[in-house]
DRENROTI-290022 format. One record per residue: x, y, z of N, C-alpha, C in turn. Coordinates in steps of 0.02 Angstrom, whole numbers, padded with zeros to 5 digits, always signed. Layout:
residues N
XYZXYZXYZ ...
***
This chain:
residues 358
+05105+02505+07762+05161+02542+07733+05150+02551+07658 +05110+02507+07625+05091+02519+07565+05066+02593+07525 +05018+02592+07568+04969+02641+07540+05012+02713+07557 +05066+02711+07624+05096+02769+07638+05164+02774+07569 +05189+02712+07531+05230+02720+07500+05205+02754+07449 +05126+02745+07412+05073+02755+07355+05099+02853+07384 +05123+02863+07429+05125+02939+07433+05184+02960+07386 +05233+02909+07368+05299+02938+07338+05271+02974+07263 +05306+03020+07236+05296+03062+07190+05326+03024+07127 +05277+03039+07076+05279+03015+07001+05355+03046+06976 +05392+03090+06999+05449+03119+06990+05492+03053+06982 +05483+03008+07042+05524+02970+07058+05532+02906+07011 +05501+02917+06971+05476+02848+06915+05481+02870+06851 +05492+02975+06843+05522+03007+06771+05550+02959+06758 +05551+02975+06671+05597+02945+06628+05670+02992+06651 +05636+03058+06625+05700+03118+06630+05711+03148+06706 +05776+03169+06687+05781+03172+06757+05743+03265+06757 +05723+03270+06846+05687+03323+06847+05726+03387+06886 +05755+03444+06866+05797+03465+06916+05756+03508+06970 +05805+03494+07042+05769+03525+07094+05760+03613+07099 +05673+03613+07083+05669+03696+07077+05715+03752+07134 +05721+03724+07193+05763+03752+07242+05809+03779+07233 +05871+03716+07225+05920+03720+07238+05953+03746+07159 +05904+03729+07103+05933+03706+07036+05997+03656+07018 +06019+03618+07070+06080+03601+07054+06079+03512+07046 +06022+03493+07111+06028+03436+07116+05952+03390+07080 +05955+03334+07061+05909+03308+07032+05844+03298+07081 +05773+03312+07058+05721+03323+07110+05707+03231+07125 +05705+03238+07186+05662+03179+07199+05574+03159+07228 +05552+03216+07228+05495+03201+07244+05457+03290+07214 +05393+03279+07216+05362+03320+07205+05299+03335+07264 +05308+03414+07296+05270+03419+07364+05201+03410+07347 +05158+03366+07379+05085+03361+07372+05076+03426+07379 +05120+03477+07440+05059+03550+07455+05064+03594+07407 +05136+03586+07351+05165+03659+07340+05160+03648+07259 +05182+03578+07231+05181+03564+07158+05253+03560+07144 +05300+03603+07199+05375+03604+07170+05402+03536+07170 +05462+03499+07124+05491+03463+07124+05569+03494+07182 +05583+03443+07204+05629+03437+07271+05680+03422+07259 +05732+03406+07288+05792+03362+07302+05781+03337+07362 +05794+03289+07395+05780+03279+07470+05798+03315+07523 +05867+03353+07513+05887+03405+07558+05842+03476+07559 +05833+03513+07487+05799+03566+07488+05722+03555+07532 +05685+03482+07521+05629+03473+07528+05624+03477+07624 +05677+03434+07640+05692+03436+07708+05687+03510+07742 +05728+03539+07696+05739+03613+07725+05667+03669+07732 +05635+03624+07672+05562+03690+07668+05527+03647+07701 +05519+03599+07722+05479+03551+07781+05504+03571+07842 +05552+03589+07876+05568+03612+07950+05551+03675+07928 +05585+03717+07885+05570+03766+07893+05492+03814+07900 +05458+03794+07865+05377+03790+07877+05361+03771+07941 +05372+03741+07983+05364+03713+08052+05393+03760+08112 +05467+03792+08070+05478+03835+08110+05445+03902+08097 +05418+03915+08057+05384+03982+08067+05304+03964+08080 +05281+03927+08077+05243+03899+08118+05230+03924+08181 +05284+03893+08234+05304+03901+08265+05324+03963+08305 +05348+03998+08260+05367+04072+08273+05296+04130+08268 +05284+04107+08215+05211+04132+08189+05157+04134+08274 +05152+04087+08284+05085+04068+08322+05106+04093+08423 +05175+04090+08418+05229+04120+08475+05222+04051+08531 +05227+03990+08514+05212+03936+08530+05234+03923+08605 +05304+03931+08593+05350+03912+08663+05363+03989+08691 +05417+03982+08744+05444+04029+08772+05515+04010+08800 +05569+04043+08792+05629+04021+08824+05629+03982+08892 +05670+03919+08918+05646+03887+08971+05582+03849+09006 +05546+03837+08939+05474+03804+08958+05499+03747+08946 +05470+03689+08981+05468+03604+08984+05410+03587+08964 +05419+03574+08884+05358+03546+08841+05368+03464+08823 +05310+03448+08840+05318+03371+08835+05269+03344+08776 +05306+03312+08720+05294+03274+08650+05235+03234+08674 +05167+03249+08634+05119+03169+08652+05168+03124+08587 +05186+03046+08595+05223+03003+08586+05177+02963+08571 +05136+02914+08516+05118+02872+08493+05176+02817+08447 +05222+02825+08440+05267+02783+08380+05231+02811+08302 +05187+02818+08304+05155+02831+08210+05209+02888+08191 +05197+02898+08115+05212+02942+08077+05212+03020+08100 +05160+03033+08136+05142+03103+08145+05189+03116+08213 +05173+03067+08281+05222+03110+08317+05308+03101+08339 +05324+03040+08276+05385+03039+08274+05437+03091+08228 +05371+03111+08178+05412+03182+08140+05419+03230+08209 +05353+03248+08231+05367+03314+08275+05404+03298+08303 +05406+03245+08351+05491+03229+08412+05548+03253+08376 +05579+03222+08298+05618+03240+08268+05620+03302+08256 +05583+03341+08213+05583+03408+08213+05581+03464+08256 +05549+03438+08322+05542+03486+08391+05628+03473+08383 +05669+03421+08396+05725+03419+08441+05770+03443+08401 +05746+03441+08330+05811+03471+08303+05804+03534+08279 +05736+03579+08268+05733+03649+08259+05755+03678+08336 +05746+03636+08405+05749+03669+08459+05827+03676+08479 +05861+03656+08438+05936+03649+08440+05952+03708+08396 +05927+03692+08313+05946+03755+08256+05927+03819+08280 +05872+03841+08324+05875+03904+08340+05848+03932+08415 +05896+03857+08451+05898+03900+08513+05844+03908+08567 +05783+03868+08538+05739+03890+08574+05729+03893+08645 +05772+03839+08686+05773+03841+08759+05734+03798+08780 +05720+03780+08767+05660+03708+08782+05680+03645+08835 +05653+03610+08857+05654+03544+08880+05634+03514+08858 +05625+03467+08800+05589+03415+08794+05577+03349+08816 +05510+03339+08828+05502+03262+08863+05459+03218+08801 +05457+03157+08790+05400+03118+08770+05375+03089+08827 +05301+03086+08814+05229+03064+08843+05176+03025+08817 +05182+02950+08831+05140+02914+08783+05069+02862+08819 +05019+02873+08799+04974+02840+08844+04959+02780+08810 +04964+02731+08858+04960+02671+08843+04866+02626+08853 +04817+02628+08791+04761+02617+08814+04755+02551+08822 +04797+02505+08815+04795+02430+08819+04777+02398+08773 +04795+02402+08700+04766+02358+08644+04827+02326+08631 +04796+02272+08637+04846+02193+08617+04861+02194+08562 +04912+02184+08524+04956+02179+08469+04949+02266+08416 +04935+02297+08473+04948+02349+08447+04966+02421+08476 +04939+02450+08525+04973+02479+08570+05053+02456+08603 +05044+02383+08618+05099+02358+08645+05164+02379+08589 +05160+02355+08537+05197+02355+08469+05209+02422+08488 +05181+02484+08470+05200+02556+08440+05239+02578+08505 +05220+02561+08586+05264+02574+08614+05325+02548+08626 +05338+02507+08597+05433+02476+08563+05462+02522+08531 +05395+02554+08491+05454+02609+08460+05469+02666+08467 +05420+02702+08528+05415+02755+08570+05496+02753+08623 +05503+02673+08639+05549+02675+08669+05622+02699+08619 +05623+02632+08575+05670+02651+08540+05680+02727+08513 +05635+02774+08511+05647+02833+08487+05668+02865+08561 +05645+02844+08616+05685+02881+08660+05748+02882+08672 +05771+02817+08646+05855+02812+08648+05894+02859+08582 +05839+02862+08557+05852+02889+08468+05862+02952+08497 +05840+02994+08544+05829+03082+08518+05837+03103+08580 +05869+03046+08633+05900+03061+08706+05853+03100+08767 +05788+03081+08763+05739+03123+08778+05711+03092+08817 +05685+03115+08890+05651+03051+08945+05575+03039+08916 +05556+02989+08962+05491+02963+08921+05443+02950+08990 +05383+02966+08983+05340+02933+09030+05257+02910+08995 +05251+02850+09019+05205+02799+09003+05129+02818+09049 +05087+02802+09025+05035+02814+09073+04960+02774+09043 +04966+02739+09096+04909+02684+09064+04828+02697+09092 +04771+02669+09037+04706+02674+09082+04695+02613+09108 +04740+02575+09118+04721+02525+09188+04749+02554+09238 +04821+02602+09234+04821+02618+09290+04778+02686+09303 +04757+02739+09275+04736+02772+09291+04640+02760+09301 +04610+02727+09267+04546+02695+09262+04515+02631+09286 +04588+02590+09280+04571+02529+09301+04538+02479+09245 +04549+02504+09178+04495+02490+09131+04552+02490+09054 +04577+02426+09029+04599+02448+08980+04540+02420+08908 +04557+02450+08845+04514+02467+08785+04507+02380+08768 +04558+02355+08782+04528+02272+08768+04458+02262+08817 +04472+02286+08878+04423+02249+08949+04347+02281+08891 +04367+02356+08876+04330+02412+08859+04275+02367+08814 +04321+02362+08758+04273+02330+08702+04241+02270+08701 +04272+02229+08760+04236+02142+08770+04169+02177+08791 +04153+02255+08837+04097+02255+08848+04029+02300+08819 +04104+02353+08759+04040+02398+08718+04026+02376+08657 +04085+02307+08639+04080+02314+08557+04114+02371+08519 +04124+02349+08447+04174+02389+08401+04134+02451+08397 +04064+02473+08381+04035+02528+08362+04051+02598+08402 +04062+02594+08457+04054+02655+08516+04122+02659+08549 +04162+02594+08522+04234+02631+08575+04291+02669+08592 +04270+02707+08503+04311+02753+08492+04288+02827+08532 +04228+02827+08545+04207+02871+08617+04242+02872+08653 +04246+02821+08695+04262+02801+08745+04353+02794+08749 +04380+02779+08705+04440+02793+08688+04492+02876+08687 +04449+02910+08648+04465+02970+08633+04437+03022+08705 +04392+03015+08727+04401+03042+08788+04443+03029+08865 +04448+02951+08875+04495+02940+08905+04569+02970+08884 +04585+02955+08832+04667+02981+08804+04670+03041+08830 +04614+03090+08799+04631+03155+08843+04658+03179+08894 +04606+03147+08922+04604+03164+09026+04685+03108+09033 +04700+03078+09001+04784+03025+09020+04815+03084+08990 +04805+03110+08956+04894+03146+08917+04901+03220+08984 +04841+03235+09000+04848+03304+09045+04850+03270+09109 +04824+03212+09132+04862+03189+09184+04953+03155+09203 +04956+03146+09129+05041+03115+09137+05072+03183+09102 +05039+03242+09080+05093+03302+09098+05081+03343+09161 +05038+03328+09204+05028+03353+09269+05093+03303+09315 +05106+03259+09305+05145+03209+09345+05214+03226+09318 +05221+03255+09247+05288+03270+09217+05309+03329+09232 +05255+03389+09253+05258+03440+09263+05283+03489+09214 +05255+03479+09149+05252+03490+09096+05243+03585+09085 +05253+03627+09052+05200+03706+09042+05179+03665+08989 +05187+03645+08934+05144+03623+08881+05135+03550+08859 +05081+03540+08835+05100+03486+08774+05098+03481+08695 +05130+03457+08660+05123+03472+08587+05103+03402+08562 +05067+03388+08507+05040+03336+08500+05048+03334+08419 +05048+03286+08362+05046+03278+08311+04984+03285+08248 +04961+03329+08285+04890+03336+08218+04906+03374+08166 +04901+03336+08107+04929+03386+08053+04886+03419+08011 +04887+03442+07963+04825+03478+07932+04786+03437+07897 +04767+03371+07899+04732+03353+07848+04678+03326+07912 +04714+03310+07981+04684+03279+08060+04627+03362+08069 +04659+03442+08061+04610+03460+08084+04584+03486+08026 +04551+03476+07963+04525+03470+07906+04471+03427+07947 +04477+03372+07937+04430+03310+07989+04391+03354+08024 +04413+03360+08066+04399+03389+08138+04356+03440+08096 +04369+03494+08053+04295+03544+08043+04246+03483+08016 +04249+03450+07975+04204+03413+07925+04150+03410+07980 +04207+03361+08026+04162+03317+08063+04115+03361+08117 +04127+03415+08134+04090+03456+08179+04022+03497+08140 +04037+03517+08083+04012+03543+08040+03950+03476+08037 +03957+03423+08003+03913+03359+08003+03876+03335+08048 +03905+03357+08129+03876+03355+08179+03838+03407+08211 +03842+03470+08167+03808+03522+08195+03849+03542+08276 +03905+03544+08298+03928+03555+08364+03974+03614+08353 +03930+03672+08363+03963+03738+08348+03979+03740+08411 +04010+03731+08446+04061+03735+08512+04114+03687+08500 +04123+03652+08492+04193+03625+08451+04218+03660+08378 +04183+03667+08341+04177+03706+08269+04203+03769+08280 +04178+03782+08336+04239+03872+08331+04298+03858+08381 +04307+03807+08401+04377+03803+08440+04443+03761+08401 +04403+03721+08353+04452+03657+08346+04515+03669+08289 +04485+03739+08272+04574+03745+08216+04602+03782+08259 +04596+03798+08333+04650+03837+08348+04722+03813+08369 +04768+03826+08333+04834+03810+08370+04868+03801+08423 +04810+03830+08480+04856+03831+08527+04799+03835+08577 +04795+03789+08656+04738+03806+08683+04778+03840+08733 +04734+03867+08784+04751+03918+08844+04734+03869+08903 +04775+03853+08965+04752+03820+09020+04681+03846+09046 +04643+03788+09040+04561+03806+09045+04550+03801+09132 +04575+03753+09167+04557+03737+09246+04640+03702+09271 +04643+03698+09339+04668+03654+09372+04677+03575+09331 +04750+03551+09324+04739+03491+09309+04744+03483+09216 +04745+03547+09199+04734+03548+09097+04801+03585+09075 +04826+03559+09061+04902+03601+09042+04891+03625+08946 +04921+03658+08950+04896+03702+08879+04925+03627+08819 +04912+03659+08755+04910+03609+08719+04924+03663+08643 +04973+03608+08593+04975+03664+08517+04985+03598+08488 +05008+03649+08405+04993+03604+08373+05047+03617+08312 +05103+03584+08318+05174+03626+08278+05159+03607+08199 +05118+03565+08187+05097+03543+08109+05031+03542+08099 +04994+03582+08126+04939+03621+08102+04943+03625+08028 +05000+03662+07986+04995+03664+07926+05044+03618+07891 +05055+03575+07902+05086+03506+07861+05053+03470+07861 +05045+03453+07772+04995+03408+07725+05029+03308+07791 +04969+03270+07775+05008+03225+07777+05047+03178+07750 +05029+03183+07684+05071+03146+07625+05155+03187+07637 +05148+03229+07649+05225+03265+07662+05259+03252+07724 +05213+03241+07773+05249+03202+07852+05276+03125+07816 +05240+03088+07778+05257+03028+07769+05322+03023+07723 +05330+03067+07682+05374+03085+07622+05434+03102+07674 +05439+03139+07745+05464+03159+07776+05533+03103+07818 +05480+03078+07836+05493+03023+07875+05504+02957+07828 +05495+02940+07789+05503+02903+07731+05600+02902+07713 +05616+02973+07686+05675+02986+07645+05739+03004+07714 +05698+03011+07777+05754+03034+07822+05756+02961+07862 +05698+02903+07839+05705+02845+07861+05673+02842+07946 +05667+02879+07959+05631+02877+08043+05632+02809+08055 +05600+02794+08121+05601+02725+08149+05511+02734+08185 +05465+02721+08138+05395+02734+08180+05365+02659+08145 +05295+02684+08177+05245+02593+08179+05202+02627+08139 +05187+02590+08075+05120+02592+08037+05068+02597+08037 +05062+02518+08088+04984+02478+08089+04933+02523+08114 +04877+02549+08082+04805+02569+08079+04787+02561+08170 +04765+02578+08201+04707+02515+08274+04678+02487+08267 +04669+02436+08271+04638+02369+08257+04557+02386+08266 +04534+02429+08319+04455+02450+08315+04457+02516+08306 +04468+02539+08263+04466+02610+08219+04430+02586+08163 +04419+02541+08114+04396+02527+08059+04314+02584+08039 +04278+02557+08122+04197+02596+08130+04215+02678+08148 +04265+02681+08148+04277+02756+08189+04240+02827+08131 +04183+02867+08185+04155+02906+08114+04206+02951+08073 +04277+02959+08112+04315+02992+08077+04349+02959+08024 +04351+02889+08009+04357+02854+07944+04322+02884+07896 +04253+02926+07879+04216+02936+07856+04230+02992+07818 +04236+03018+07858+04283+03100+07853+04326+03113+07831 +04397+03060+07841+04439+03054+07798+04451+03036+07731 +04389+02992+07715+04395+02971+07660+04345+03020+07608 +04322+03057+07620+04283+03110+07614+04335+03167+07585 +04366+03174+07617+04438+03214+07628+04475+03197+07572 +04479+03151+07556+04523+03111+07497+04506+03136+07450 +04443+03118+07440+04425+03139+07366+04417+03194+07376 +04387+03238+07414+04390+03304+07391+04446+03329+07360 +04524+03307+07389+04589+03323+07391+04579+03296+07327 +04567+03225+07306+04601+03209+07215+04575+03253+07177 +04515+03296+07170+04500+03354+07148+04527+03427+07145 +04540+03418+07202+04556+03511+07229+04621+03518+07269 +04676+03515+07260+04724+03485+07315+04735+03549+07357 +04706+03605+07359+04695+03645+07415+04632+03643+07471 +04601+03582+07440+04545+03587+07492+04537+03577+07570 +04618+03543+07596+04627+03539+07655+04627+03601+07662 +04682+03646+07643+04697+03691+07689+04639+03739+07669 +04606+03752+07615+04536+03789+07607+04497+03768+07658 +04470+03712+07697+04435+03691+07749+04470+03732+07813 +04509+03718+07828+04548+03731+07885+04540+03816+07885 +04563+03856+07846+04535+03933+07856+04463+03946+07836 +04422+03905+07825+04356+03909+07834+04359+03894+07898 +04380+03860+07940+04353+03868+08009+04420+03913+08053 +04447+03925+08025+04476+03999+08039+04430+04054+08058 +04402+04052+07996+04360+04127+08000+04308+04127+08009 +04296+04071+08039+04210+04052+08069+04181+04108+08116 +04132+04128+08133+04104+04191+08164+04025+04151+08192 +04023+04164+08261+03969+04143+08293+03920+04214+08280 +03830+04189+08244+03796+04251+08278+03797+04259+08341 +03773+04309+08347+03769+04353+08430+03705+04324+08429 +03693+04296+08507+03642+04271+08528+03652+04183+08537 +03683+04181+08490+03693+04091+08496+03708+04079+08555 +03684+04034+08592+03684+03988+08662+03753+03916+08653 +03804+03953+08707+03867+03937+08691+03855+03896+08762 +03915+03829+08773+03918+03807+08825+03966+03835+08876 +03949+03846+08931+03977+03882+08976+04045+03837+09015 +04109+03844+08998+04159+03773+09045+04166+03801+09130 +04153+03735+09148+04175+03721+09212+04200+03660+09250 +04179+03634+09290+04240+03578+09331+04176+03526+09350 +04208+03462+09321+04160+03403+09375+04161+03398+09435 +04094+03396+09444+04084+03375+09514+04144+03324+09572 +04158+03272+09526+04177+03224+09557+04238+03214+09544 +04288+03225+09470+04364+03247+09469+04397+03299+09481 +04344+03330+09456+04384+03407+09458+04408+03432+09391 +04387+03387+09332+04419+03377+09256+04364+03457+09240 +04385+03497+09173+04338+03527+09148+04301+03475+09112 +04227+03534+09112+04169+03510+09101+04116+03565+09092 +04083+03564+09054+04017+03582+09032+03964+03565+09052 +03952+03529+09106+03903+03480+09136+03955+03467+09223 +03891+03435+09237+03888+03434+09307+03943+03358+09316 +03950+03336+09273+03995+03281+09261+04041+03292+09219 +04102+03279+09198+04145+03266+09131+04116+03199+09091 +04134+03218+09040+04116+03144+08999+04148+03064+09013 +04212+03080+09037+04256+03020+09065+04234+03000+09121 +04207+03028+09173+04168+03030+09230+04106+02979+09214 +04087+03003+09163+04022+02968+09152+04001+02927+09117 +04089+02913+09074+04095+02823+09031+04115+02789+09086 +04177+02813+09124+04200+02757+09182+04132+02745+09229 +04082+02783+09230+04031+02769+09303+03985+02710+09255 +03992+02729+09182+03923+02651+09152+03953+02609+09141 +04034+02582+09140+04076+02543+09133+04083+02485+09203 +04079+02543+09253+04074+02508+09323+04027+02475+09354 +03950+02503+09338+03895+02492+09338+03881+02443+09268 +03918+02436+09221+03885+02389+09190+03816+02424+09130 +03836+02493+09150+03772+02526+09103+03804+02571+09039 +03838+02512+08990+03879+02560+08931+03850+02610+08899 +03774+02626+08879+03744+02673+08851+03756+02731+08917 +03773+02736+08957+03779+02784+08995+03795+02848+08980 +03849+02851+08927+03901+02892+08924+03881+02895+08828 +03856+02863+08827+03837+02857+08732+03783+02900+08740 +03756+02968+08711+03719+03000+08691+03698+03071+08779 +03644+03080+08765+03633+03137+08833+03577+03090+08879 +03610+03086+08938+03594+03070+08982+03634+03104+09063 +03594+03186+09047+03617+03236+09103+03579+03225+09128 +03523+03177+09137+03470+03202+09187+03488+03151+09246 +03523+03103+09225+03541+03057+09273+03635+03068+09325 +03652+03145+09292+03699+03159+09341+03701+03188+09401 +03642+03186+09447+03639+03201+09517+03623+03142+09542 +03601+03096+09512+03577+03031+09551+03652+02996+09548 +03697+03020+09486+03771+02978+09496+03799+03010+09557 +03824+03060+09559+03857+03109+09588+03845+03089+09661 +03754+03087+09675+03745+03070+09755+03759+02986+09741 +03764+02933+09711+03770+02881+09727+03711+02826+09731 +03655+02885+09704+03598+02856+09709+03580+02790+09667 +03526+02741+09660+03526+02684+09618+03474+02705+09570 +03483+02673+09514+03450+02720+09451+03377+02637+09466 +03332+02679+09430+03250+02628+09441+03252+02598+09378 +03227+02534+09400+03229+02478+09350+03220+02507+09270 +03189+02533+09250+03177+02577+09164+03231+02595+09146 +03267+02653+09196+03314+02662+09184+03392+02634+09170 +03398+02574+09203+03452+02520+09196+03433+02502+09131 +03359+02468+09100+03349+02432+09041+03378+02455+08993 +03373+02537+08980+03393+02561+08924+03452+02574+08933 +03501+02569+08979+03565+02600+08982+03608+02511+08969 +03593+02456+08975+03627+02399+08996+03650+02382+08910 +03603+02358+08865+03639+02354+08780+03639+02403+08741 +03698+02408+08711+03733+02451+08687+03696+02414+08599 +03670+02446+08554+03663+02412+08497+03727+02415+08445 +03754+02350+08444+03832+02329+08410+03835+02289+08354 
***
């Protein structure tokens, strides 16, 4: 909570008082990281939903009578959107259903914790809730996970499971959408990191706002704070007092997107448009003609999309089961017909797949 308080504005510590550029009437209390204006808390409130709602309107997000279901972590990011979905979907009508949807990956003193407050916000914003765990859906939770990959690789293994859980517990909710909390500084990241990785097939998809149902089983997906800084979600939720969980994940520390973020930082103490300058750089990204794009289609064996004859979750849970964690760490397509038929992989092949280097 520290470092999120280090977000409050030097306004707040004037000698003189600062009046709110808005309203002109009332004394400013904060100053917007995105905009430079000094606030009052009400005006600031007002240009914070309101930005969200044209957002919103902008991108043609919902549709009258759709049942969109909140991804629900307790943090900062998707306890603003719950708040702000439920109460712009009231100010103008939108027609909506809202549900929260929170996947539970099994981390001890910390997953457990944030869903206390997933609950408590369900009593908060009168909204049903459904839970969905990878022990029950995998059989495999991120504690079992990491006693056997180690801290280095399990944020792999993490972030692709969550996936395939949030479109399976809105397939069970019977959801048309889901909306999830990534704000603009999350898909800032997201170019860096694709860009650094050279993965121009994520790189031209990942600022889009809004995905389109790709297969059976994938329910569409947006993104209502695409353009909200996150020092301003916290400023948000801060002054309106929310009720969300802090704590970091306990094995996130190695995560390469730590890297990125902090990367991100400083660029920002320099340039404080450089988020959103990143973010319409991969706006206006343009593939040459000719580039060799991956073609989507369906695993063999779930039925999940996939680009391969396997999905990737397919093929962490199959080295998890087998005991072969490098399985699913790096390319190893040549060994998805021998999974698929059930076949037993030859002694060489186990050696290099069995330690994971941690």
């Amino acid at each position: 909570m520290e470092d999120e308080l280090s977000y409050t504005p030097d306004c707040l510590n004037a000698k003189m008082p600062v009046q709110c550029s808005s309203c002109v009437e009332k004394r400013a209390m904060l100053k917007r990281p995105k905009t430079g204006h000094s606030l009052c808390k009400e005006c600031f409130f007002w240009a914070f939903e309101e930005e969200v709602h044209q957002t919103i309107v902008a991108a043609n997000l919902f549709k009258p009578g759709e049942t969109v279901g909140i991804a629900a972590s307790g943090g900062k990011d998707s306890t603003v959107l719950a708040h702000v979905m439920k109460l712009l979907n009231e100010r103008y009508s939108y027609g909506l259903e809202l549900m929260l949807l929170s996947v539970d990956e099994g981390i001890t003193g910390y997953r457990d914790d944030s869903l206390e407050t997933v609950k408590r916000n369900q009593q908060q914003y009168g909204l049903p809730l459904k839970i969905v765990s990878y022990e029950e859906l995998y059989g495999w939770s991120m504690d079992a996970i990491v006693k056997q990959v180690g801290l280095k690789n399990n944020c792999t293994f993490c972030g692709v499971f969550r996936r395939q859980a949030l479109d399976r517990g809105a397939v069970m909710l019977k959801v048309d959408k889901i909306c999830t909390g990534h704000n603009a500084d999350d898909v800032a990241e997201t170019v860096l990191m694709n860009v650094l990785r050279g993965d121009i097939a994520r790189l031209r998809r990942c600022t889009a706002i809004s995905t389109n149902s790709e297969g059976d089983g994938v329910v569409p997906r947006c993104k209502p704070l695409k353009y909200a800084y996150e020092k301003e979600i916290v400023l948000y939720a801060y002054f309106k007092k929310l009720d969300y969980f802090s704590t970091e994940c306990i094995y996130s520390p190695n995560a390469y997107r730590g890297y990125a973020r902090t990367f991100l930082k400083d660029l920002e103490s320099i340039r404080s448009s450089a988020i959103i300058d990143i973010i319409h750089s991969g706006e206006t990204l343009s593939i040459r003609e000719g580039v060799k794009m991956p073609v989507q289609g369906t695993c063999s064996k779930c039925g999940y999309i996939s680009s391969q004859m396997l999905c990737k979750s397919c093929v962490l849970l199959e080295g998890l089961n087998r005991g072969l964690p490098k399985l699913g760490i790096g390319k190893h397509h040549r060994l998805h017909n021998k999974i698929v038929n059930n076949e037993p992989l030859t002694e060489k092949e186990e050696s290099k797949l069995k330690v994971l280097d941690i």
